[in-house]
C-alpha positions as CSV (number, residue, x, y, z in Angstrom):
1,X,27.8,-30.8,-12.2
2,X,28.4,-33.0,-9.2
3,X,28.6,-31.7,-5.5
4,X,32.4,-32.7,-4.7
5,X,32.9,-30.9,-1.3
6,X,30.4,-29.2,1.3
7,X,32.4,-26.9,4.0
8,X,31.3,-24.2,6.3
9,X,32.9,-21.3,8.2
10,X,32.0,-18.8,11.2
11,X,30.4,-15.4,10.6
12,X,30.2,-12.9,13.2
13,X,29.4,-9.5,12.8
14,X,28.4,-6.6,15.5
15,X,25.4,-4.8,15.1
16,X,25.2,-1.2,15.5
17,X,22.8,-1.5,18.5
18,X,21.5,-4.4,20.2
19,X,18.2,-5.8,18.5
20,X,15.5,-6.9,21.1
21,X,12.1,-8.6,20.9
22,X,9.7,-10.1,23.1
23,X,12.1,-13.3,22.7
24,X,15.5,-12.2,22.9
25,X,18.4,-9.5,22.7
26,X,20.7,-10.0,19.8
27,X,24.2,-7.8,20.0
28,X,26.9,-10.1,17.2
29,X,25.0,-11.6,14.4
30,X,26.6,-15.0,14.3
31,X,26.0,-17.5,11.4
32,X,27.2,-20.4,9.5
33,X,28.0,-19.9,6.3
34,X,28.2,-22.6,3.8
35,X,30.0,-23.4,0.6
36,X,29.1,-26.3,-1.4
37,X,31.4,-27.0,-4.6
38,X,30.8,-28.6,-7.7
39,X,33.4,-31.0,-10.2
40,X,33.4,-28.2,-12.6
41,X,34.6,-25.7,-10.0
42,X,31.8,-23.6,-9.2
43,X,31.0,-23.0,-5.8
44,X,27.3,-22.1,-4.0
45,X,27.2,-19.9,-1.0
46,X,24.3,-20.6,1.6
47,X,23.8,-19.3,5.5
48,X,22.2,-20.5,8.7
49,X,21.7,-18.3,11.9
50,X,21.4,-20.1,15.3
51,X,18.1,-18.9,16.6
52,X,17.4,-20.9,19.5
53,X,14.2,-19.5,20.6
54,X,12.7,-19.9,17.0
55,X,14.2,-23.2,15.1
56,X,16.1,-24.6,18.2
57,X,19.5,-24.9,16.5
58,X,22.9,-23.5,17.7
59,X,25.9,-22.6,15.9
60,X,27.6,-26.3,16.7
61,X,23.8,-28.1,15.8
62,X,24.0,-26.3,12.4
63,X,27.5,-27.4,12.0
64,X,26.7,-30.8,13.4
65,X,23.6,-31.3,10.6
66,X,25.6,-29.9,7.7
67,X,28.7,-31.7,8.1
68,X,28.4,-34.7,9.9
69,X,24.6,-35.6,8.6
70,X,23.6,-33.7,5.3
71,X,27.4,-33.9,4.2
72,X,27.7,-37.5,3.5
73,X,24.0,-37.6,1.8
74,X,24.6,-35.1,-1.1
75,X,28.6,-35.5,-1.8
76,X,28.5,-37.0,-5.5
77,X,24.3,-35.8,-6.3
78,X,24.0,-33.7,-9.4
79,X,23.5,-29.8,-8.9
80,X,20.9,-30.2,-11.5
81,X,18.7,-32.7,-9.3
82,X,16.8,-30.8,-7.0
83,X,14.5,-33.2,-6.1
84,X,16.7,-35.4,-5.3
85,X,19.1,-33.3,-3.5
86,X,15.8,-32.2,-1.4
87,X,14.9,-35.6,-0.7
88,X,18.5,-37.0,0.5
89,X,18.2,-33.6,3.2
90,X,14.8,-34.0,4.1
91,X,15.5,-37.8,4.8
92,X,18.9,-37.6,6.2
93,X,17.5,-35.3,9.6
94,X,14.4,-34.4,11.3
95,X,13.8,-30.3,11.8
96,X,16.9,-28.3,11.8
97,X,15.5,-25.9,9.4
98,X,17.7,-23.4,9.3
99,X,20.8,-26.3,8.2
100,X,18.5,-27.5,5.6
101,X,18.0,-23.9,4.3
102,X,21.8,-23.7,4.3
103,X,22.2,-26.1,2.2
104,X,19.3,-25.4,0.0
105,X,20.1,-22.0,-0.8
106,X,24.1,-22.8,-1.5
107,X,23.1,-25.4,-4.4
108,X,20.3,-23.1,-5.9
109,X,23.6,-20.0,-6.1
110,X,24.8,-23.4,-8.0
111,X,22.1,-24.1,-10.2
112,X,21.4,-20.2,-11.1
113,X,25.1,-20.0,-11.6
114,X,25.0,-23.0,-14.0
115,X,22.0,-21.6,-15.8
116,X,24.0,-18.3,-16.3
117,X,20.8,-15.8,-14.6
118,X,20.6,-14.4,-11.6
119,X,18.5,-15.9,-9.1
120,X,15.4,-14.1,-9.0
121,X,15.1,-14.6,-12.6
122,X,15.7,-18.6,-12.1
123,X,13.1,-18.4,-9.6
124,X,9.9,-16.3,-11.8
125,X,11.9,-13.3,-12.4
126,X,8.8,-10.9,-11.2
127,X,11.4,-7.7,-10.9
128,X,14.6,-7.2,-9.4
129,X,13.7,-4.2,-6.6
130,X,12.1,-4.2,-3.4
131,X,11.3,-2.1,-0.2
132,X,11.7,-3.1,3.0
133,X,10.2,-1.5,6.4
134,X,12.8,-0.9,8.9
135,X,12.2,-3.0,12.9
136,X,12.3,-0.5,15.5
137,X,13.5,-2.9,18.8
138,X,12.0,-3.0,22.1
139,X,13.1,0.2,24.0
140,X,11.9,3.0,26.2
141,X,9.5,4.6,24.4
142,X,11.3,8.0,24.1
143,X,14.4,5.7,23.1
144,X,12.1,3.7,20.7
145,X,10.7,7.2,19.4
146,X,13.7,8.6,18.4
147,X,14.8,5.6,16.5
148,X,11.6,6.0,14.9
149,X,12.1,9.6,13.7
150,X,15.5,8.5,12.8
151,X,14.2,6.1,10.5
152,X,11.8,8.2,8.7
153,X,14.5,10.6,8.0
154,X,16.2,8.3,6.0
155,X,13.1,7.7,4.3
156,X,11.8,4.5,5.5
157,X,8.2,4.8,4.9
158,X,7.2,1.4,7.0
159,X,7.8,0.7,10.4
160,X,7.5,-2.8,12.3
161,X,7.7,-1.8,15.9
162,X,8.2,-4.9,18.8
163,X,5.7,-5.1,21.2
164,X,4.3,-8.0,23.4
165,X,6.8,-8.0,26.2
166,X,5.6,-5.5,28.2
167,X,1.5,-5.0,29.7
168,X,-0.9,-3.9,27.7
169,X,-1.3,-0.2,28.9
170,X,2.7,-0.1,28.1
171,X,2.3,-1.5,24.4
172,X,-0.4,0.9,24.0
173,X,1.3,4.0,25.3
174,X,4.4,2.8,22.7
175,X,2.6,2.6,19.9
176,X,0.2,5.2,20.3
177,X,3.6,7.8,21.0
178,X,5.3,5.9,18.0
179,X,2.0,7.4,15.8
180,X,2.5,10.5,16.9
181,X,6.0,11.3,16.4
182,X,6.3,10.1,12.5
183,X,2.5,11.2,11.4
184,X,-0.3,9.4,10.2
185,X,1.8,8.8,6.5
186,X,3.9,6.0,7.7
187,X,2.8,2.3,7.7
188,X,3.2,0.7,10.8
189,X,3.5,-3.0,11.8
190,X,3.5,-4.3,14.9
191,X,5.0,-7.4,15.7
192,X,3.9,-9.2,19.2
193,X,6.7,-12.4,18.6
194,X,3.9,-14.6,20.5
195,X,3.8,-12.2,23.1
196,X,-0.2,-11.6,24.0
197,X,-2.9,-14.6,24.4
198,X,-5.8,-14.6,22.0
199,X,-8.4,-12.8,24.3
200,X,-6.2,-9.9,25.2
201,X,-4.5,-10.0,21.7
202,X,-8.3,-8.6,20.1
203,X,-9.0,-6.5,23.5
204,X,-5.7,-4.4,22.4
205,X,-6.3,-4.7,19.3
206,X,-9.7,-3.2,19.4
207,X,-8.0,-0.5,21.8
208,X,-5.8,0.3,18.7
209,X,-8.3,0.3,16.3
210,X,-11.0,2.1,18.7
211,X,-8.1,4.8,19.4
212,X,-7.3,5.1,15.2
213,X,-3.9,4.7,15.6
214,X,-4.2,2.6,11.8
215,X,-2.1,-0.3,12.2
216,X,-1.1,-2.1,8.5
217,X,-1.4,-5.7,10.4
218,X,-0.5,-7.3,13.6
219,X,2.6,-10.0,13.1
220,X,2.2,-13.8,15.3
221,X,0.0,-12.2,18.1
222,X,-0.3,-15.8,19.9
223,X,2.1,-18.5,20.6
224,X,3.0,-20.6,17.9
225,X,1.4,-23.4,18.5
226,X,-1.9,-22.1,18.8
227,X,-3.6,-21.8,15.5
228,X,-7.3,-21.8,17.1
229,X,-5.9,-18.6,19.4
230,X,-4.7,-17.1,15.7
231,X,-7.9,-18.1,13.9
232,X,-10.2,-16.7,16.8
233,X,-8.1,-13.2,16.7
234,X,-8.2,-12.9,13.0
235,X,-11.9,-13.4,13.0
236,X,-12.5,-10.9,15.9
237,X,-10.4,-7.9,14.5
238,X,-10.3,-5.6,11.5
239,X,-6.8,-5.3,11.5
240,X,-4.9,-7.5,9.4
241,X,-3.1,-10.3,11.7
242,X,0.0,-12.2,9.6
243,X,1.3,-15.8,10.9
244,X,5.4,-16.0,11.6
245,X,6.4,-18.5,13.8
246,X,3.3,-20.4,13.0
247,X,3.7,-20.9,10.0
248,X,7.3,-23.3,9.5
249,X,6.5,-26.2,6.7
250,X,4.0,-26.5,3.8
251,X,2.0,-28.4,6.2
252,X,1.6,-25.8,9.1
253,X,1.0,-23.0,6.4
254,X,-1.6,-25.9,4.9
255,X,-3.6,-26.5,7.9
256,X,-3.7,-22.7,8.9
257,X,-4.9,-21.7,5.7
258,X,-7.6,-24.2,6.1
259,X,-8.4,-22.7,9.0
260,X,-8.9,-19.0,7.9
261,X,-6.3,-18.3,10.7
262,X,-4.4,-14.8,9.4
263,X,-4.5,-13.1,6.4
264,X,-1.0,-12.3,5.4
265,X,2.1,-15.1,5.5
266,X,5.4,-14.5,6.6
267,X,7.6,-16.7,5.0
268,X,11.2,-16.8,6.6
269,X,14.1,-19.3,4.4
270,X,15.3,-20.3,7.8
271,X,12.0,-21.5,9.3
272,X,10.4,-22.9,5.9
273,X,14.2,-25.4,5.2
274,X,15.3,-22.9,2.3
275,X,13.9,-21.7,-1.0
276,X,12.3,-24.7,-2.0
277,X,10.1,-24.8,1.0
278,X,9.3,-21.4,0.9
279,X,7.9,-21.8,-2.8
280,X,5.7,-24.6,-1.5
281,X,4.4,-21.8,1.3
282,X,4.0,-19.1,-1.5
283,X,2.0,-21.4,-3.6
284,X,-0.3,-22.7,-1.1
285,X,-1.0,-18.8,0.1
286,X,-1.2,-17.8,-3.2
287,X,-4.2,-20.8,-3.6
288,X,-5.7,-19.2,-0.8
289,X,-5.7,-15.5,-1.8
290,X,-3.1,-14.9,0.8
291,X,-1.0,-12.5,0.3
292,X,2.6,-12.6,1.4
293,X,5.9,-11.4,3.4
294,X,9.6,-12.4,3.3
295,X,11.1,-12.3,6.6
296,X,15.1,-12.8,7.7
297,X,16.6,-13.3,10.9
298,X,19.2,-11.4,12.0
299,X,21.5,-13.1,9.1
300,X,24.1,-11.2,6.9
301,X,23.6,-10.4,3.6
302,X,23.8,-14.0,2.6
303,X,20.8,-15.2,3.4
304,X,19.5,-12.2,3.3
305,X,19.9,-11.8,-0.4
306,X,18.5,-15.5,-1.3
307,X,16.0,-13.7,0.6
308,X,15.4,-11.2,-1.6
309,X,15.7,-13.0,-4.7
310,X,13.2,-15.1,-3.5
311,X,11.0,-11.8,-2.8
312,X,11.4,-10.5,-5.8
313,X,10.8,-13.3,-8.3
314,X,7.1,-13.5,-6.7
315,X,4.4,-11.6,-7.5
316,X,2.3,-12.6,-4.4
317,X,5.3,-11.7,-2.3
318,X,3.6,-8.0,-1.5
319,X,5.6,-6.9,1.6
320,X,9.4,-7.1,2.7
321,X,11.2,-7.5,6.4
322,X,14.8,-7.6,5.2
323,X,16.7,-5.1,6.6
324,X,18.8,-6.5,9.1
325,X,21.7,-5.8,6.9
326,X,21.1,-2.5,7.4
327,X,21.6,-3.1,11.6
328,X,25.4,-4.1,11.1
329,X,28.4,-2.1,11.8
330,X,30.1,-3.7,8.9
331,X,29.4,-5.5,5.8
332,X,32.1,-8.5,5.4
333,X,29.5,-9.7,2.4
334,X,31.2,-8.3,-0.8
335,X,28.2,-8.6,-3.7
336,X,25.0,-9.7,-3.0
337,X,21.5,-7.3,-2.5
338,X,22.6,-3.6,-3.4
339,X,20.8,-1.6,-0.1
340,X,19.7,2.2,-0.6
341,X,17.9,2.6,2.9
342,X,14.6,1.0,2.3
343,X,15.5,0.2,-1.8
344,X,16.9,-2.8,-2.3
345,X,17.9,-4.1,-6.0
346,X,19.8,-7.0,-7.5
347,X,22.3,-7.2,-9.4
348,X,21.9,-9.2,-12.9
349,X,24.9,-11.2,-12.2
350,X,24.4,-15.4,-11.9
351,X,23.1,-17.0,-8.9
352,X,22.6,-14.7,-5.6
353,X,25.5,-12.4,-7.2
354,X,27.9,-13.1,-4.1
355,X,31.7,-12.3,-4.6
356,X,33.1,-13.4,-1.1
357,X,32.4,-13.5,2.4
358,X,35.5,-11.7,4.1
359,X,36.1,-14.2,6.9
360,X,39.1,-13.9,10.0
């Protein structure tokens, strides 16, 4: 099977309510969605979400990469080598992640679709459900509390609440009302996108901790960039503090790990260049005795769902952040991950199980 033609298309969807963290305020999902299409006719489906304050890339960057750069490189590779399809996009542009996992996740639909299973079953075939926690955005507190109870109703039994863009007596007062209102049965995460330095990241966290308000793990507490500021946190805490934006290639999740510098991965498809990346991530954790996430953007159930195939074909994949799906007012993805509130199961059909992407 020889790629023949790579294409992509606009996606824009409205979310029910606009999603804000310490980094941003998202109100239209936008993506590029990709199609790459083999001799024999079968197509792959991949996605890329411009998230300029995490990857750097735009809409017309993404575009620009998979088109114009990646494009040429591939057109005429067989589906069936991956290594060589990996190396010709790894080679042919520097960073632009979230292109790259495009791309990556389009040809493995292809290759899942050639070997007649479904992707999580191509990929270790660990089960076919999951459970995600549902984010509750940065809001007034009575505004984020209702949400909260909202939430639970529908049976969500793990919260990740945003925090980190506010002072420290505000994030407390959030959290500790967040406790309060859904009882001491839900799991909460709290998720600081970079927002706290290392010093007062433990003096809130032992606030938290000191006030019992049983946090499950603290998500990227520091900037990015500063894995001694994550390694001194995770060695002054009890809590359990999990590396995002951290943690992009194989090398950063290397070096990290090295360090002792969290305890839980986050592994996102757009920040690690796709699945293949992402393996190397989950192997190198797993190495380590690191348990780990799977994270998402705010993408549409394309990505999403390579998401969770990814998830589920992992054993040391232990927790799940995909429910932005969920967030949307409509679902143009027709196939794909089958949502029940916080359930999540695949379907058995080949490659990510993706009928069509209803486009205007």
């Amino acid at each position: 099977m020889k790629i023949v033609d790579v294409q992509t298309k606009r996606l824009a969807i409205p979310l029910v309510k606009p999603f804000k963290t310490a980094l941003r305020t998202v109100n239209t999902a936008e993506s590029t969605v990709v199609f790459i299409t083999c001799d024999d006719g079968t197509t792959g489906i991949g996605e890329a979400p411009p998230t300029h304050v995490i990857t750097g890339e735009s809409l017309a960057s993404i575009e620009y990469a998979v088109m114009e750069v990646i494009r040429p490189k591939i057109i005429g590779l067989e589906i069936e080598q991956k290594e060589r399809i990996n190396h010709a996009v790894d080679q042919a542009i520097l960073h632009n992640s979230s292109a790259k996992a495009a791309i990556d996740i389009a040809v493995y639909d292809c290759l899942a679709k050639r070997s007649g299973l479904p992707l999580y079953q191509l990929l270790g075939g660990n089960d076919n459900k999951l459970e995600t926690d549902f984010t509750v955005s940065v809001n007034p507190v009575d505004e984020m509390i209702q949400d909260a109870i909202g939430y639970v109703k529908k049976g969500f039994t793990t919260l990740k609440i945003k925090v980190g863009n506010s002072t420290v007596k505000e994030d407390l007062e959030r959290v500790q009302g967040l406790r309060r209102a859904v009882g001491s049965h839900i799991k909460l995460r709290l998720d600081a996108n970079q927002g706290w330095n290392a010093k007062s990241a433990v003096a809130i966290i032992h606030k938290m901790e000191d006030m019992d308000l049983n946090i499950e793990l603290i998500e990227q507490p520091v900037p990015a960039w500063d894995f001694e500021g994550m390694r001194y946190v995770t060695e002054h805490v009890d809590t359990l503090i999990m590396a995002d934006e951290s943690i992009f290639s194989p090398a950063d999740a290397a070096r990290l790990l090295a360090m002792h510098g969290c305890d839980i991965v986050n592994i996102k498809l757009m920040k690690a260049g796709g699945i293949y990346g992402a393996e190397k991530i989950n192997n190198l954790a797993e190495a380590y005795g690191v348990e780990c996430m799977v994270g998402c953007m705010v993408e549409s159930n394309v990505a999403v769902t390579a998401a969770c195939h990814f998830a589920a074909a992992k054993a040391n994949v232990t927790r799940c952040d995909l429910d932005t799906p969920l967030m949307f007012a409509s679902n143009p993805v027709i196939g794909g991950a089958i949502y029940n509130y916080s359930c999540i199961s695949l379907p058995d059909t080949p490659g990510l199980g993706i009928q069509r992407v209803q486009i205007n």
